[in-house]
C-alpha positions in Angstrom: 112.4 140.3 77.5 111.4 143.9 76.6 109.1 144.3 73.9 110.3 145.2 70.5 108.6 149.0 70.0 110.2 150.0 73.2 113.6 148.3 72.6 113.5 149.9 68.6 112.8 152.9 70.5 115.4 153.2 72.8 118.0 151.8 70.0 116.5 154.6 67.6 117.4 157.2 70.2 120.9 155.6 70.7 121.9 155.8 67.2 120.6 159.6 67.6 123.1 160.3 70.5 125.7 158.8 68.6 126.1 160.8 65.3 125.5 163.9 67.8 128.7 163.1 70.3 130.5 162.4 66.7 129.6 165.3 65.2 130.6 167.4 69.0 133.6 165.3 69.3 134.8 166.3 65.4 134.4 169.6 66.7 136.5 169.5 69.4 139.2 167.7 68.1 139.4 170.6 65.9 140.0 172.9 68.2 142.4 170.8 70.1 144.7 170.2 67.3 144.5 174.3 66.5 144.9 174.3 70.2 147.8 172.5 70.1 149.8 173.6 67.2 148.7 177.5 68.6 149.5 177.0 71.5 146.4 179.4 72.4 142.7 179.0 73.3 140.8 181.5 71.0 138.0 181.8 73.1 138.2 180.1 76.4 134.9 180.7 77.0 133.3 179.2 74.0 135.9 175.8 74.3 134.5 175.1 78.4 131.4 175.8 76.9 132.1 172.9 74.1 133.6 170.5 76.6 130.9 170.9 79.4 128.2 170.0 76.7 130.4 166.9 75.4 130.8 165.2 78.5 127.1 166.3 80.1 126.0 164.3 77.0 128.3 161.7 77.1 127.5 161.0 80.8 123.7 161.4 80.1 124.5 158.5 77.0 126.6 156.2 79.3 123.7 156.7 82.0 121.1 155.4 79.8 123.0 152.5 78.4 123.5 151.5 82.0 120.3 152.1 82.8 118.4 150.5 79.9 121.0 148.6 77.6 123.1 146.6 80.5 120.0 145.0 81.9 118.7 143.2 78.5 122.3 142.1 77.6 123.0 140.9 80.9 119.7 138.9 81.0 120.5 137.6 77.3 123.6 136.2 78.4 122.7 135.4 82.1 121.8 131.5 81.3 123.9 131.2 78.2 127.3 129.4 78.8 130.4 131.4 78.5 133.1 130.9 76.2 136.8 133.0 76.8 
């Protein structure tokens, strides 16, 4: 089991990433919905822009969950019985 100032740490930075892909994702769906009762993109530029840094940071969040998340709830419930 990992110890509990490493495993506060890394849920600490999680909660972090969270509120931040919120706060990116309430900005885009913004400029979707303007997008799609428009019809136009404003400023294609800026919008690529937007959507590049959502998803690098939504990969970089799904990497580290994978990466550091996965492996203590997979050992938590690697001897436990399963119920469906």
């Amino acid at each position: 089991m990992p110890d509990a100032t490493k495993t506060a740490g890394s849920t600490q930075r999680l909660r972090i990433e969270h509120v931040e892909d919120e706060c990116f994702a309430d900005e885009l769906t913004e400029i979707l919905f303007k997008i799609g009762h428009e019809g136009v993109v404003a400023n294609a530029e800026m919008f690529g822009f937007m959507l590049r840094g959502f998803f690098e940071g939504t990969r970089r969040h799904i990497a580290f969950e994978s990466e550091h998340i996965a492996p203590i709830v997979r050992g938590a419930f690697a001897n436990a019985p399963h119920e469906i």
